[in-house]
N, C-alpha and C positions, 0 to 999 in steps of 0.2 A: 581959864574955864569960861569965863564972859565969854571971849571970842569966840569959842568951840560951837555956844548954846548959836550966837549969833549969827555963823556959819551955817549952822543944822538947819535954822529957822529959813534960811533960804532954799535950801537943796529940798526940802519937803515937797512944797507945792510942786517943783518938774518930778517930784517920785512919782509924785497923786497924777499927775497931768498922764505919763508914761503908762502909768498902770491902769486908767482910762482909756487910753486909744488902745491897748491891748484889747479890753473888753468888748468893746464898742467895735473892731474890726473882723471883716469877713470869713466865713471858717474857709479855710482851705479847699481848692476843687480835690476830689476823689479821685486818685490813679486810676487809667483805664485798664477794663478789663484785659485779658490776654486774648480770647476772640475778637476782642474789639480792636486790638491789636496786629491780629493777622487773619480779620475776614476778607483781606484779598486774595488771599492763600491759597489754592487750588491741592487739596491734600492728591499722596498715591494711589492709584484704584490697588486695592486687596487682591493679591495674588491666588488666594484660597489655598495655601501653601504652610505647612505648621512647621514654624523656622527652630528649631532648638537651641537655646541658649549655647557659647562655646564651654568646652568642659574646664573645669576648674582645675589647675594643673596641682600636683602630686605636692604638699608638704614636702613629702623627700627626695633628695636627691636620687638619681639611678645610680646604680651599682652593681649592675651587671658584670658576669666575671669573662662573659665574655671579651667585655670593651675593656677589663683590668691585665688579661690575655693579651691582649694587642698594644696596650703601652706599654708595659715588659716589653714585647719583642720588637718594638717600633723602638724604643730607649736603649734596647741591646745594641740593635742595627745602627745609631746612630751614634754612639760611642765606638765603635766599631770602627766606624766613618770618619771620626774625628781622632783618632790614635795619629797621636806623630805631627798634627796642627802644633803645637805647642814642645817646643824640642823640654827632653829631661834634663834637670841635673846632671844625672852622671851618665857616663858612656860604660857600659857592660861591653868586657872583655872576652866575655864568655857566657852560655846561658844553655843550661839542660829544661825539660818540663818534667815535673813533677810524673811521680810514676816511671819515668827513664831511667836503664840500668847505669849506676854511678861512673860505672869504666867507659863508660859512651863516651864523653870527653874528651879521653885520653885516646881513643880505638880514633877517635875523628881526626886530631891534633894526629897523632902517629903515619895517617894515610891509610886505614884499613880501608874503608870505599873508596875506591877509585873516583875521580868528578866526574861527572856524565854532562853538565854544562855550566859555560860559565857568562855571568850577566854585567858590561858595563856600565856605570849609570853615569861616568861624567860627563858632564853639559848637560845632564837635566835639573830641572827644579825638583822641588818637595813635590809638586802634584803629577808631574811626568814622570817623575821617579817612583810611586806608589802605582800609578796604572801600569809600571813597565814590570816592576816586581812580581804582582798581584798574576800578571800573565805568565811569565818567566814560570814562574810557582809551579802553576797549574801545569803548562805542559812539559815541565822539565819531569815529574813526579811518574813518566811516562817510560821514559829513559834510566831511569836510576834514582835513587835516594839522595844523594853527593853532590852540592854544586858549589861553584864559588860566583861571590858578589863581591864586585869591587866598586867602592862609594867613594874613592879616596880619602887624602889625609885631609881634604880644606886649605891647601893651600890656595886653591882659586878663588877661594870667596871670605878673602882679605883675613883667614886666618882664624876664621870663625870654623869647624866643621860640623857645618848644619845637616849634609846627608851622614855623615859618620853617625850621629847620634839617631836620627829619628829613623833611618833604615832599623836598628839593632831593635827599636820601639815597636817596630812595626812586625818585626820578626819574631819577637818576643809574644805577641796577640795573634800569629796566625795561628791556624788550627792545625794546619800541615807541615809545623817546625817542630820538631824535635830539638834538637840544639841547633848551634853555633859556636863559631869558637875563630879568635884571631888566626888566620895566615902566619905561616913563619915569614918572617925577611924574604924568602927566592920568591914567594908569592904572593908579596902586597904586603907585609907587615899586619900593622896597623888601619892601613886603608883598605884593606880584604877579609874577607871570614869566609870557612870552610859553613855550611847549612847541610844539617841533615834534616831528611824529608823523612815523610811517612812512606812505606810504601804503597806503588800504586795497586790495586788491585781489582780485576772487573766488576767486582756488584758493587763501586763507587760511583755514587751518583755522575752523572755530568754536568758540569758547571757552565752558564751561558757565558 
């Protein structure tokens, strides 16, 4: 405790000393003004022009149905577009649409339409083979309902058959397919399918 007091009694007089020249020293200069700051400044001459503030934009989102309109059919078109990028699971054998008389399958399979044309696609890829299709389609529907496509079996491409399946994908989402249905043996087996079409008829739009 001595030595504490003994301690104190020194540090006093530099407290007193400190808080002295504190008092005793100059007040600080005053920050200058902001004119004083930029009276070199040369302001704009006033245009005589009354400028309106910009409009404060909407709380809420838009939601127009017209713009709800067009991502519908912009998202239809590109689904559309994209059928058949990604091969299925399974390979469909066969395939009627919805609304099609049940014996169509069999009336197809038996030969009741005669083929009015028929499309081959080996040696094209997935996206040569959808342009060739997609044409095929169109002006075959011209000539008859009846056609055959042959995609082959895949033995060309190591045993995989990538057009077997994504053709059938593709065939399955056009608008102008009625069914399909495997080829017997004399006609492709497996690697061919018999396509019915829709008929053509004149107040059917034309397609570019």
């Amino acid at each position: 405790m001595k030595d504490f007091k003994s301690a104190l009694r020194t540090v006093r007089p530099l407290t007193r000393q400190r808080v002295d020249e504190v008092r005793t020293a100059p007040p600080p200069e005053p920050e200058p003004e902001f004119r004083q700051l930029f009276a070199d400044v040369t302001p704009l001459r006033d245009d005589g022009r009354y400028h309106a503030p910009p409009a404060r934009p909407s709380p809420r989102p838009r939601n127009k149905k017209s713009d709800a309109a067009f991502s519908v059919a912009l998202e239809q078109e590109l689904m559309r577009q994209l059928v058949g990028w990604f091969e299925p699971a399974e390979c469909d054998r066969q395939f009627v649409r919805g609304g099609v008389n049940a014996t169509t399958l069999k009336r197809l399979r038996n030969g009741h339409w005669p083929c009015s044309g028929q499309l081959d696609l080996h040696g094209l890829d997935r996206f040569q083979a959808q342009d060739a299709l997609a044409v095929f389609i169109h002006r075959a529907r011209r000539r008859g309902n009846c056609v055959r496509i042959i995609h082959g079996k895949g033995f060309g491409s190591g045993g995989e058959p990538v057009l077997r399946h994504v053709v059938r994908a593709w065939l399955r989402h056009h608008p102008d397919v009625l069914a399909f249905s495997e080829a017997d043996e004399t006609a492709g087996g497996s690697g061919a399918l018999l396509v019915l079409l829709k008929r053509f008829t004149p107040t059917d739009t034309e397609q570019p």
